[in-house]
C-alpha positions in Angstrom: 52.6 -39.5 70.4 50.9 -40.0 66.8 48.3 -42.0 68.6 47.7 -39.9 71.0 47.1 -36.6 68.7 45.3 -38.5 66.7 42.8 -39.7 69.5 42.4 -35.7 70.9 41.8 -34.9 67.1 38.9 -37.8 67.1 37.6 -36.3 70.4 37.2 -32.7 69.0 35.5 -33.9 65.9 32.8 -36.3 68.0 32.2 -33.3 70.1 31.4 -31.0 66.9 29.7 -33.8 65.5 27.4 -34.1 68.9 26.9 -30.1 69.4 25.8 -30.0 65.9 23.6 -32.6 66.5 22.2 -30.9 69.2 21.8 -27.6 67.8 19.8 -29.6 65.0 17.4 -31.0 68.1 16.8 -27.9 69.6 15.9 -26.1 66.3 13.5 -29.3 65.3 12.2 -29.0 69.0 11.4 -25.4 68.9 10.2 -25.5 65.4 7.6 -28.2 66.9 6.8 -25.9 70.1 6.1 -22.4 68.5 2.7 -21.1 68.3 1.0 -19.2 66.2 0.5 -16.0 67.5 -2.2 -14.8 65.7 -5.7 -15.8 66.9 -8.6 -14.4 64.6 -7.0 -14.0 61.6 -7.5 -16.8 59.1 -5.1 -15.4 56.4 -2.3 -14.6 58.9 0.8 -17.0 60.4 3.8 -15.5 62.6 5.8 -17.7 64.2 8.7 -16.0 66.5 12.1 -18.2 66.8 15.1 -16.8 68.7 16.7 -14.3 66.2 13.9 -14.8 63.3 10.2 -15.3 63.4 8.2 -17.1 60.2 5.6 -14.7 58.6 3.0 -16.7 56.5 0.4 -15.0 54.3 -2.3 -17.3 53.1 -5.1 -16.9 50.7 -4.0 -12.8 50.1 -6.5 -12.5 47.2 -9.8 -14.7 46.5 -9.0 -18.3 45.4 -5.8 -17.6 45.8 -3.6 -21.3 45.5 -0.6 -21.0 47.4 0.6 -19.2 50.6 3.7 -17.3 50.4 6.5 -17.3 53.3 8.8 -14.6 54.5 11.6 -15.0 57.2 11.9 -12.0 59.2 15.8 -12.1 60.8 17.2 -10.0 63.6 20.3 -8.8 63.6 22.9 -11.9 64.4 20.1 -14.3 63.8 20.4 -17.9 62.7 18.0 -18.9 59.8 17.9 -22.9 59.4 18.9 -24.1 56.1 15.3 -25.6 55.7 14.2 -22.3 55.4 16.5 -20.4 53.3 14.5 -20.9 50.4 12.1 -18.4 51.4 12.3 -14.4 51.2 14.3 -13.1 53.8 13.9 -9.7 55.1 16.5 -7.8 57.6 14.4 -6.4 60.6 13.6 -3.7 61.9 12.8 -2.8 58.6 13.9 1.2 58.0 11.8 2.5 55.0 9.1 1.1 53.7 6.3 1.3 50.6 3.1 0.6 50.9 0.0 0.0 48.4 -3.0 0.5 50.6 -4.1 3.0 52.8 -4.6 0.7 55.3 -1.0 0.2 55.5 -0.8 3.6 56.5 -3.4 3.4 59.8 -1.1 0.3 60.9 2.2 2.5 59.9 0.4 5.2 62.4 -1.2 3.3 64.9 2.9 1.6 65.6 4.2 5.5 65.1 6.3 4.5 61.9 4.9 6.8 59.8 7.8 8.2 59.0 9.4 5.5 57.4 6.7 5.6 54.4 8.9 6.3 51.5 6.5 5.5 48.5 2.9 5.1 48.0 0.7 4.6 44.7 -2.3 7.4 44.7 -0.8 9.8 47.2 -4.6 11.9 47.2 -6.0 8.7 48.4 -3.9 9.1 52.1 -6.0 10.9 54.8 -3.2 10.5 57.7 -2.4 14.4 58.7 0.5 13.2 60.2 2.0 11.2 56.8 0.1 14.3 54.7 3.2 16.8 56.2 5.4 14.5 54.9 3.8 14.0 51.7 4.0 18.1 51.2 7.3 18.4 52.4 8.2 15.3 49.6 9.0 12.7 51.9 6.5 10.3 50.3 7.4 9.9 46.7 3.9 9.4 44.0 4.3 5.8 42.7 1.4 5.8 40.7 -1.4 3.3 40.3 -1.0 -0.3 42.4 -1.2 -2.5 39.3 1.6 -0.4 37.2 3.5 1.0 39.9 6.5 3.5 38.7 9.1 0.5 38.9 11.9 3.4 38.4 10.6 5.4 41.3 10.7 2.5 43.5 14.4 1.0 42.9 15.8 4.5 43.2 13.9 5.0 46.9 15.8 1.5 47.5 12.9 0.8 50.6 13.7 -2.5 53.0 10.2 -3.5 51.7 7.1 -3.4 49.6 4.3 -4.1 51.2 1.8 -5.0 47.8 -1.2 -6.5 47.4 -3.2 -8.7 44.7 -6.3 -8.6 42.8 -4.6 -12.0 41.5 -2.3 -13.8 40.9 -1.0 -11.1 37.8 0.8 -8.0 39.2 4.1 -8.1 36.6 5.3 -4.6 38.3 6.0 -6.7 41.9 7.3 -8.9 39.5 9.8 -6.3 38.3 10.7 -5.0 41.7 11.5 -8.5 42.9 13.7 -8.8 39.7 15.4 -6.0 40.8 16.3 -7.0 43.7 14.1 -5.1 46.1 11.9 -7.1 48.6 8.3 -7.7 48.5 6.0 -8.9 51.0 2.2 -9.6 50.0 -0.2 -8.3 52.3 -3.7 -9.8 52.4 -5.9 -7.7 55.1 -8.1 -6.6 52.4 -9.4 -10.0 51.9 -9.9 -11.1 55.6 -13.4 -10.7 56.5 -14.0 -10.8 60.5 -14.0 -7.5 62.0 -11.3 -8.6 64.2 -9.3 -10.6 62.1 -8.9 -8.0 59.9 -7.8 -5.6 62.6 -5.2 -8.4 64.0 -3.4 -7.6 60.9 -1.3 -4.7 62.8 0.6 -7.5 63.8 2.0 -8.1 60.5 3.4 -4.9 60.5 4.5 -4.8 64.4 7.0 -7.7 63.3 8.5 -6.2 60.5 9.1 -3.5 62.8 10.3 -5.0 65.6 6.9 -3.9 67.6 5.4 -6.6 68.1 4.6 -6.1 71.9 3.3 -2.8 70.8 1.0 -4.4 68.3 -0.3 -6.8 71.0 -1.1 -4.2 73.0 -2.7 -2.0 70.6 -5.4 -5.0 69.4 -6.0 -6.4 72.5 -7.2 -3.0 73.5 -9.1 -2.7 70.0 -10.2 -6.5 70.7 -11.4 -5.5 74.5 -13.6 -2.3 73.1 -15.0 -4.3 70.4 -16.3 -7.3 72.8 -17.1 -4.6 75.1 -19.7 -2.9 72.6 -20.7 -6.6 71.3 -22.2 -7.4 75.1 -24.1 -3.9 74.9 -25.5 -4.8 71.6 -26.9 -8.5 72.7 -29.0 -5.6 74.9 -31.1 -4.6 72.5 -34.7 -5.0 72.7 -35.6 -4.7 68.8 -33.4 -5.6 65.5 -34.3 -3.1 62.9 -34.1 -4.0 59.3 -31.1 -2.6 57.7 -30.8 -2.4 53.6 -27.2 -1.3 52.5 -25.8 -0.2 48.9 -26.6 1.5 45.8 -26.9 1.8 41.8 -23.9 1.8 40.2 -24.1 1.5 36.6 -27.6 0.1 36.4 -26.5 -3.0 39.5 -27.3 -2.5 42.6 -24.6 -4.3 45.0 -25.0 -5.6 48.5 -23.0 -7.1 50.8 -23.3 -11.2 51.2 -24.4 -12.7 54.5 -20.3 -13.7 55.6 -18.8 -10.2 54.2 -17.0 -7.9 56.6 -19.7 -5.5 56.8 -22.4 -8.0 57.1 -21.0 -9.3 60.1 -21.2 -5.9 61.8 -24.5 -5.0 61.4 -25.4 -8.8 62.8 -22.7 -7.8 65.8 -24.6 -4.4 66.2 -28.1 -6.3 66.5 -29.5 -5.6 63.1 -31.4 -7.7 60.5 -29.5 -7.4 57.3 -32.0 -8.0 55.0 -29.1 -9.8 52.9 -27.7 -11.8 55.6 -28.3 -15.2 54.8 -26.9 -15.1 51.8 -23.6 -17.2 51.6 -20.4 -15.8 50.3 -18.3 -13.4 51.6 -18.8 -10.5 48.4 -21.0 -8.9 46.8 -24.1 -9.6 45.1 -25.3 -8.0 41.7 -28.8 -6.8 41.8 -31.5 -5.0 39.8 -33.2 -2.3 41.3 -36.6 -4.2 41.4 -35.0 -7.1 43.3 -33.8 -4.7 46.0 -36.9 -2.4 46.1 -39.2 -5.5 46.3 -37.0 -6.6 49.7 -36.1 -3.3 51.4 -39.0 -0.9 50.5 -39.8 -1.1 54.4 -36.8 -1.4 55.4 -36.0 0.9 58.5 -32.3 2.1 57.8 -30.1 2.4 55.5 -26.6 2.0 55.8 -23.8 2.9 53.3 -25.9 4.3 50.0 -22.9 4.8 47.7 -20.8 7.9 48.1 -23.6 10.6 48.2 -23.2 13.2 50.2 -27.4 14.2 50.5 -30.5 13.1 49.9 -31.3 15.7 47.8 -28.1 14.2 45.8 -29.9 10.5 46.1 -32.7 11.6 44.6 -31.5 13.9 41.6 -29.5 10.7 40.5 -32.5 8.7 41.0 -35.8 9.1 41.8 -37.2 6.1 43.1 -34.2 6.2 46.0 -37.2 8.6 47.8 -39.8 5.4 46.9 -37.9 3.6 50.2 -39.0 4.0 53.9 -35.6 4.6 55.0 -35.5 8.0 52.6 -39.1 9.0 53.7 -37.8 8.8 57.4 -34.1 10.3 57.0 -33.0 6.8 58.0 -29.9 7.0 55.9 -25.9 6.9 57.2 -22.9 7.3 55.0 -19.1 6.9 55.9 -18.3 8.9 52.6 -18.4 12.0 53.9 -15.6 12.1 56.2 -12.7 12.7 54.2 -8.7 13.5 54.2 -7.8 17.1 52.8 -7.2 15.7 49.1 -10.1 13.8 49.1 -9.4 10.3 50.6 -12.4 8.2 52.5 -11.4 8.3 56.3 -13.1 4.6 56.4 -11.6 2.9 54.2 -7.8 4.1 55.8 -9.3 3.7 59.6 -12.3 1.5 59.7 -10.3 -2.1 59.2 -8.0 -0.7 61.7 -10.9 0.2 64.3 -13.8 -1.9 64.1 -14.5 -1.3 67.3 -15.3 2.3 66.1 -17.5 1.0 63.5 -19.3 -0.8 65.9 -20.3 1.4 68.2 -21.5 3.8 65.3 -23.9 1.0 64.2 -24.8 0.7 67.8 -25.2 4.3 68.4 -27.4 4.2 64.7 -29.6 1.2 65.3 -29.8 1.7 68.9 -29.2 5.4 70.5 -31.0 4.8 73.8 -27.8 2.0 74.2 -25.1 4.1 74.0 -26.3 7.8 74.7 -23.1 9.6 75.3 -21.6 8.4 72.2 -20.5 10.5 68.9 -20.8 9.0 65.8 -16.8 8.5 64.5 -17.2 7.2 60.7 -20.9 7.7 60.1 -22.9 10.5 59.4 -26.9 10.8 59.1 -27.4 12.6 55.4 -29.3 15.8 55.2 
């Protein structure tokens, strides 16, 4: 009888010892067989698991020297042990605090606004819809992104901070992580293709649980932008385009691989800057840029003036340049939130298909005659 336990008790354990085996297979397998969803993004990793997906974040400020990995579980789901080391964040998430106001275009664009509990700079938000909430103090002030109000931020106890770095030194992440709180580095700022940038509404859509929705909403951003790219490669001409201003004696221009570089390429323009390697900015002298762009025919971005009367009160020779002589000069500056925040920079990385158009519609009206100019506007 002892034998015979003792066999049914050696039968249950090889069958334990065989399912676990197994389980460790099919984990391996489907570790091996997952994708990576993302496809222009070059900063940006998710990879969905049953009950968790793998969110990887690479290169989230310049130079940056190591990637950082988060482990987004669902409710009842399995994380493997080899992964444990890393974050681990509870989705859906239910509150949140975000850094940048491009955060709050994704929030919007997914209709999660309302889960924005904190943000650093609250004049810098343009959103109408997170604004109400703001006023009616749903949005707490955090301060400034590099000393955020650590205090502030345990009490509003959010699922996540979304944060960003200049570097590798933000000691007031370091002190919400201390406390327990979760962070979650974001690094949109730093991709440069219009539509990898954009595909970053992807990151958010996981943490929310959205992440049809955010397919959805960039393959439609992705279908407009390609759409307007095939009416550019129309064009008959390619105007010369200079961009930037004087600030504090430099003059600063995009490089040939920065994120607005590449759209005035995509919109059929010659950058007069474009072959210049590095995705920055470069640091000029007025001579350098006058001696280049004196002829050329537009100018795109001058600062943040708002006329150019304005241009030419701060600096005469601004009037020396064909562009000014012509009225050949856009701005996204001057469409702004109700406390003062820059439209572009919380929409534009969200809707480069926008942007492209208005470059279109700028560099070549006769292409796209029915169009409104969204971000830009022609100074006065």
């Amino acid at each position: 009888m002892k034998a015979f336990q003792s066999k049914i008790v050696l039968f249950f354990i090889m069958i334990l010892v065989l399912s676990c085996k197994k389980e460790t297979t099919s984990i391996t397998t489907s570790l091996q067989k997952v994708e990576n969803s993302i496809q222009y993004a070059k900063d940006l990793e998710i990879y969905k698991y049953a009950g968790y997906s793998v969110l990887k974040v690479k290169n989230p400020w310049p130079n940056a020297n190591k990637d950082f990995t988060y482990i987004l579980q669902e409710k009842n789901g399995i994380i493997p042990d080899s992964l444990k080391q890393h974050t681990t964040i509870q989705v859906p998430i239910k509150t949140l605090v975000a850094t940048s106001t491009t955060h709050i275009s994704s929030l919007e664009m997914l209709g999660v606004e309302n889960t924005l509990v904190g943000f650093p700079h609250l004049d810098y938000i343009s959103s109408e819809k997170v604004r109400k909430n703001i006023d009616s103090g749903k949005v707490k002030e955090l301060g400034n992104n590099q000393t955020l109000n650590v205090e502030v931020a345990i009490d509003l106890a959010p699922s996540v901070i979304i944060g960003y770095g200049l570097d590798n030194h933000n000691p007031s992440l370091d002190n919400l992580e201390k406390s327990g709180l979760k962070v979650v580095l974001n690094g949109d700022w730093n991709e440069q293709s219009p539509l990898g940038k954009a595909e970053w509404i992807k990151f958010f859509g996981a943490l929310y649980g959205k992440e049809e929705l955010a397919e959805v909403l960039f393959k439609s951003i992705k279908d407009e932008y390609n759409s307007a790219l095939a009416i550019a490669k129309k064009a008959k001409n390619h105007p010369t385009v200079l961009a930037g201003a004087l600030f504090e004696e430099v003059w600063y221009v995009p490089q040939g691989e920065s994120w607005g570089s590449l759209f005035l390429k995509d919109a059929g323009a010659k950058y007069l800057w474009a072959n210049e390697k590095g995705s920055g900015g470069l640091s000029l002298s007025f001579e350098q840029v006058f001696e280049k762009a004196q002829n050329a025919d537009f100018w795109i971005g001058p600062g943040q003036f708002n006329s150019l009367e304005e241009m030419e009160k701060t600096n005469p020779h601004y009037a020396q340049f064909k562009a000014f002589k012509t009225k050949q000069v856009y701005s996204y500056s001057l469409r702004k939130g109700k406390t003062g925040g820059m439209i572009y920079f919380e929409e534009a990385p969200n809707r480069p298909d926008l942007v492209l158009k208005d470059l279109i519609k700028i560099l070549h009206p006769e292409l796209l005659t029915d169009y409104e100019l969204h971000f830009f506007k022609k100074l006065n």
